[in-house]
N, C-alpha and C positions, 0 to 999 in steps of 0.2 A: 336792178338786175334784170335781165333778160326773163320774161314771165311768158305763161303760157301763147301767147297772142306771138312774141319774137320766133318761141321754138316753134310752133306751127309751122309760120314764114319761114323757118329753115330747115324744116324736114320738105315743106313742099316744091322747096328750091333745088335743091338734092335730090330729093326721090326720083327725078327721072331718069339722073347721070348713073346712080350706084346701082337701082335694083335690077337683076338680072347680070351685072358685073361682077369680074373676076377680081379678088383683091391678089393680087399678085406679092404685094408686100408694105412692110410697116414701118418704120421706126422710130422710136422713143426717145428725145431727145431732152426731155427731163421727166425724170417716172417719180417728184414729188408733187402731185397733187392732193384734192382733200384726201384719197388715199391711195396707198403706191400704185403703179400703173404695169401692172404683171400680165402681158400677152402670151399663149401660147403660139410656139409655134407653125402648127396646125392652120392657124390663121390663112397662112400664107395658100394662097390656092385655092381658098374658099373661096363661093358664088355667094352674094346679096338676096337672100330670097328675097326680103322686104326691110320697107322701114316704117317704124309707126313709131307710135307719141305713147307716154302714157302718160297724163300729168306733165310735168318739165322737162319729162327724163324719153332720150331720144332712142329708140331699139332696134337695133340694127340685124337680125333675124340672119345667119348665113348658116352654112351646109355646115359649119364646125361648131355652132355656139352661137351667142347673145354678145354683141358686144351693147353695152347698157351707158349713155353718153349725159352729160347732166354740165347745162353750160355755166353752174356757179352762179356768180355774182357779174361776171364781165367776161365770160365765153365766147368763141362765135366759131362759128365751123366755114372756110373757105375752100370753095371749089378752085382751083389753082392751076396752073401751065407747069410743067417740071422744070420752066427757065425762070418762073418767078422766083426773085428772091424772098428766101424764108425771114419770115420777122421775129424779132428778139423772143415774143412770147410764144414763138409757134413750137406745143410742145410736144405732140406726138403728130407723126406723117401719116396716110393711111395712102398705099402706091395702087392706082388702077393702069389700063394699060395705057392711057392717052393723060389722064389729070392722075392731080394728088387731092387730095382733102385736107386740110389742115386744122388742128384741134387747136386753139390762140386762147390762153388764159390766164392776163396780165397778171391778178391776185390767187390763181391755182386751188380757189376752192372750187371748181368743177371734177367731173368724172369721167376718166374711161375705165371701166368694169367689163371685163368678160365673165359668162356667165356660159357654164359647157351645154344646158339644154335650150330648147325652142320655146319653153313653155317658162313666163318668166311673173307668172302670178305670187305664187309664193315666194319669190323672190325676198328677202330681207329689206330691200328700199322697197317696193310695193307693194307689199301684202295688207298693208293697214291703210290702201288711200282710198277716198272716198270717189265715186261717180264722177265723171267727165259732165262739163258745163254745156257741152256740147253733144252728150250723147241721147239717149231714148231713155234713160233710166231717173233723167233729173228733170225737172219740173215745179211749177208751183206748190203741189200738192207732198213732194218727196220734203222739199224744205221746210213746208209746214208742220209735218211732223216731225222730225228731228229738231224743230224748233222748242216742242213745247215742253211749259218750265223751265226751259232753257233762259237763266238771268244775264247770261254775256248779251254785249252790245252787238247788235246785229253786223256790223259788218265786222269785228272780229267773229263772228258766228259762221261767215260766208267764206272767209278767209281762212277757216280751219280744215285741212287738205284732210282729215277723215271723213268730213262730212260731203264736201265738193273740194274737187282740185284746179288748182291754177287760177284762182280769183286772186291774184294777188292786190298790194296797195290799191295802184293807181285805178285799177279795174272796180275793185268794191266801190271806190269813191264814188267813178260814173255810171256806175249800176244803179248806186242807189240815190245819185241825182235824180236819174232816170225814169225813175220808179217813184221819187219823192219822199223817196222812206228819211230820218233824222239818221245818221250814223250811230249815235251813242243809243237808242231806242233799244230794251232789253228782246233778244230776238224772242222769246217766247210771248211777249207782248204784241207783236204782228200779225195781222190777222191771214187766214185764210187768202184773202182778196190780196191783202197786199204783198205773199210771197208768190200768186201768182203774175201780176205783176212785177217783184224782181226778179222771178226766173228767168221771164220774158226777158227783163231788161237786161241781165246777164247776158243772155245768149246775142243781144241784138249789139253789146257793146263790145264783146268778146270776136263774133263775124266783122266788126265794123274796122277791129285793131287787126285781125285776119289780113280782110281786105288791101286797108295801107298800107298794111306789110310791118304793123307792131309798131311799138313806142320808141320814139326818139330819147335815147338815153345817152351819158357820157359815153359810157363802155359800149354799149350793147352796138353790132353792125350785123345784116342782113349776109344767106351766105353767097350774095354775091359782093361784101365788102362794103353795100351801102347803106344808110342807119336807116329806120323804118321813120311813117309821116302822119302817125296817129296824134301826136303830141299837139300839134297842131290845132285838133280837134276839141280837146278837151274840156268838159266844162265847169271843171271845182279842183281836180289835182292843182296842186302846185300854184294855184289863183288867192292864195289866200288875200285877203282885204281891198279886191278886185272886184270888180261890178260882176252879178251874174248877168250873161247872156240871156239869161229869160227875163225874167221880173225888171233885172234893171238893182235892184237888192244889192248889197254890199254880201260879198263871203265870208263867212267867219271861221275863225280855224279851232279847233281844239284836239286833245290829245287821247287816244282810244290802243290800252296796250302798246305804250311807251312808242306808236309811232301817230304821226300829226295824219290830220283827216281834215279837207276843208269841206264844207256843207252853205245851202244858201238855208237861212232860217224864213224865207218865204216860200218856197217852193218847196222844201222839204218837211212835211207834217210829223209829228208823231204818231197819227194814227196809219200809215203805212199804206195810205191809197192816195193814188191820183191818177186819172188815166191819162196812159200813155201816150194818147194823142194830142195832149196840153202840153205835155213835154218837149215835143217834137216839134212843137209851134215856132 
């Protein structure tokens, strides 16, 4: 599914065409998704103040409301020509004066949510998510404490959106390549040193899927239609029984909260340090 590293790449693909535009007009051409898709009218004739991220979920900030956008599992938002033709899943329109936007959500468990205030903190999908991996609030020292006694394996630790958000699968794996940490390693077992080294390596792998423009998935496409070229890069997702890239080591896979997690068992310690710079080598 499209993880936080995709939706970035498609708010920042966006953001220059919508904000400060007029939405002129919408339409709904199937309103079953994960849940029904109810616009006001009102909509019609609002300005874009902004768009921003919060976690996965994309906020679309106008003079009438919140529209609150969440690309599911195989979403993608297309900036469009009003002569292109619409595709089978494209299922709500959003009409500017020159493009369209289009919402495309093969399996329809994504969102479009209006929300009638500005302010979308308490919001029911966001009021219980944890710190941006990306912002001033997370760090080595944040994870460490929330860590401790903490018996879950650390990267379902890193992966739970109260504590940080948008670390999803692929992302934990190569964090904590990255970082050296074991995947299955009880997060409250890491030390100090070592969750400042995965904050680090969070952030440097999270900028890095940014950059390409997000992970090559089946579903997922960039919103100008093209798939992103992180995948490419990767160095334990999806490798399982694969040389690692570093050591040279065989990958080995095992399974963490019923989803699979590959790890190199030489480069990855249990004690939760290695510097960053051996990594990079």
């Amino acid at each position: 599914m499209p993880e936080l590293p995709e939706v970035e790449t498609t708010r920042r693909g966006i953001e220059p065409w919508v904000v400060g535009a007029t939405l002129t007009d919408f339409k709904v051409h199937n309103p079953s998704l994960r849940w029904p898709v109810e616009l006001p009218a009102q909509l019609r004739g609002a300005r874009i103040n902004s768009l921003q991220r919060r976690a996965k979920y994309l906020l679309l900030d106008t003079t009438a409301g919140t529209l609150i956008l969440h690309l599911g599992m195989s979403g993608s938002l297309r900036w469009c020509q009003f002569s292109e033709e619409r595709l089978l899943h494209d299922h709500v329109e959003f009409e500017f004066a020159e493009r369209v936007l289009r919402f495309n959500d093969p399996r329809r468990f994504g969102c479009v949510l209006f929300h009638a205030e500005s302010e979308t903190d308490n919001h029911p999908l966001l009021r219980h998510l944890g710190v941006e991996p990306l912002g001033n609030e997370f760090n080595g020292q944040y994870l460490f404490e929330r860590s401790r006694r903490r018996k879950v394996a650390v990267k379902n630790f890193i992966m739970d959106g109260k504590v940080v958000v948008g670390v999803g699968n692929i992302y934990a794996a190569e964090s904590l390549f990255l970082a050296g940490i074991r995947p299955a390693v009880a997060a409250g077992r890491v030390t100090r040193a070592g969750y400042e080294q995965l904050g680090q390596a969070i952030r440097t792998v999270l900028s890095d899927a940014i950059t390409q423009g997000g992970t090559t998935l089946r579903d997922f496409v960039g919103s100008d239609g093209r798939p992103g070229y992180f995948k490419q890069r990767l160095y334990v997702y999806g490798r399982e029984r694969e040389v690692c890239r570093i050591c040279g080591g065989q990958l080995k896979l095992t399974t963490l909260g019923q989803r699979s997690t590959v790890f190199c068992p030489q480069c990855q310690t249990f004690s939760g340090f290695r510097p960053l710079a051996a990594r990079q080598a």
